[in-house]
N, C-alpha and C positions, 0 to 999 in steps of 0.2 A: 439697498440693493442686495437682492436675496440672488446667492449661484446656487446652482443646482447641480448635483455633482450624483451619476449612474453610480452605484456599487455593482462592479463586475462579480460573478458567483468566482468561486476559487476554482481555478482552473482544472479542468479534470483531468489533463493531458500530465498536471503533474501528482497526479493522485496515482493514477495509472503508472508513473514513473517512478516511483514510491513502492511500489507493490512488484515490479519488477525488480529494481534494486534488491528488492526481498528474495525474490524468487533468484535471482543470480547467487547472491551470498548465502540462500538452503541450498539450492543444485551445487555449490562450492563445497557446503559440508559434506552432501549426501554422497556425493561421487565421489570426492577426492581426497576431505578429510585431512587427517596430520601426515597422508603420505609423503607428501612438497613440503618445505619449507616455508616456501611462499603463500602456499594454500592456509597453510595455516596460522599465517600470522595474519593474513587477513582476515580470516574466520574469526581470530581472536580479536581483533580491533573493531571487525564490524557486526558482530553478533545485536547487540544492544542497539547501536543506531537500528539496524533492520530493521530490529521486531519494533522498537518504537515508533517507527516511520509507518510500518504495519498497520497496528493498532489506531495511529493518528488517522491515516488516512481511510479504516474504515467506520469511526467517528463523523471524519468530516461528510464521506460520500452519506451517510445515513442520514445524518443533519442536510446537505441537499437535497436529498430522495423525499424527507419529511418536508420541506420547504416549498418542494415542488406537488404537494399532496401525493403520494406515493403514484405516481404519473409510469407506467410501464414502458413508454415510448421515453424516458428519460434517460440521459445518457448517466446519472447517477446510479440508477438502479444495477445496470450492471457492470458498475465499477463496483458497487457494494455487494454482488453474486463475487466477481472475483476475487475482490478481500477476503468474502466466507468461506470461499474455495481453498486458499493462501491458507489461512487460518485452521480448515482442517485437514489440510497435507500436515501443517505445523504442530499437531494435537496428536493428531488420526495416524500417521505415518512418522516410526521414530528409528 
């Protein structure tokens, strides 16, 4: 008895959720920085998670985009434009 068992693609909803988290904890540094307290012990504790959350999830969207044969009507493709985008506010703007 053979089961057959779908593999759902990884959700894009959390890749996008991923990339936001990022862009919450840059807009935390760029605005407000070590002026708070607060601000900046979060900065400090979430810098690393971010950018690695970042970087994973413009891997993964590019690994879908590539899966999907780079399909322009694919909801990957611009999940991986806005990673690129993330990535050079992150580079491009210091």
């Amino acid at each position: 008895m053979s089961s057959t068992t779908s593999q759902k693609p990884f959700g894009y909803k959390v890749l996008v959720g991923f990339d936001l988290f990022f862009l919450l904890v840059w807009g935390n540094a760029k605005f407000f920085g070590y002026d708070y307290i607060l601000t900046g012990v979060l900065f400090e504790l979430l810098w690393l998670p971010s950018l690695l959350l970042l970087f994973v999830s413009t891997v993964i969207s590019l690994i879908y985009w590539i899966k999907q044969k780079f399909a322009l009507d694919s909801v990957y493709c611009y999940v991986f434009i806005f990673c690129v985008v993330l990535l050079g506010l992150l580079f491009g703007v210091s």
